[in-house]
C-alpha positions in Angstrom: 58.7 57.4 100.7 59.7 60.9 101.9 59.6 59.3 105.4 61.9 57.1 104.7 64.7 59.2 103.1 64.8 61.7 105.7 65.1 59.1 108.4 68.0 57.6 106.1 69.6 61.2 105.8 69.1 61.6 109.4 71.2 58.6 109.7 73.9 59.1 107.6 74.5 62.4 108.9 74.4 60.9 112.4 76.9 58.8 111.7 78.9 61.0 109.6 79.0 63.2 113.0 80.0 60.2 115.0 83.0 59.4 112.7 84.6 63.3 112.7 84.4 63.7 116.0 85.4 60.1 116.8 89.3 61.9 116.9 87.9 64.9 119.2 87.8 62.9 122.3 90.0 64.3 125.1 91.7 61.8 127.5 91.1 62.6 130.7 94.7 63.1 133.7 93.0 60.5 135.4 95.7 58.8 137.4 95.2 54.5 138.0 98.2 53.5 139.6 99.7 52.5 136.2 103.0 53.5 135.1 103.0 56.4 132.0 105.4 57.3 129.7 105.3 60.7 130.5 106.6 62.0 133.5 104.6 63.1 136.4 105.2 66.2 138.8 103.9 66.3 141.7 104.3 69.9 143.3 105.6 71.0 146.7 104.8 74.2 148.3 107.8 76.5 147.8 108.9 78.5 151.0 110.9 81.9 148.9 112.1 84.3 151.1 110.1 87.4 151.3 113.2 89.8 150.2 113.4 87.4 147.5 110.1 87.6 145.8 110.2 89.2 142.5 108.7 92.8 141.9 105.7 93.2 140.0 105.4 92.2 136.6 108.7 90.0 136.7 109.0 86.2 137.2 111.1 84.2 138.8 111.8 80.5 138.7 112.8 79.2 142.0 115.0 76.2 142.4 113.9 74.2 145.6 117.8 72.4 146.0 119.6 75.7 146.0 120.0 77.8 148.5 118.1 81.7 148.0 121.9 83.5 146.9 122.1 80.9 144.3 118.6 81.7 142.8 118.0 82.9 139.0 117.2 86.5 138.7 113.7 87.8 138.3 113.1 88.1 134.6 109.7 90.2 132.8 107.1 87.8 132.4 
């Protein structure tokens, strides 16, 4: 009889696993060919200007339409 009920227990608590981490699956980026609602970036390598890289510590985004003049300043990151 105490056979049994452990294997039960084991069971139930098996399956009580199964069921709460049912909603901790992580869908994977992989890409089909299908269209997704989200958008997709794809990214380009960025040619900046060596006399316009920031200086250390800052950030700077960098606009691939506009020209280097017309960039945002560096900003702390």
């Amino acid at each position: 009889m105490r056979g049994r009920t452990r294997t039960l227990l084991r069971a139930i608590g098996g399956l009580g696993a199964a069921a709460l981490l049912g909603g901790c699956v992580v869908h994977g980026g992989v890409h089909s060919g299908h269209h997704y609602p989200q958008a997709t970036y794809h990214a380009a390598p960025v040619q900046v200007p060596p006399g316009h890289l920031p200086p250390p510590g800052h950030c700077r985004v960098w606009y691939a339409d506009r020209p280097p003049g017309h960039q945002p300043p560096p900003v702390p990151c």
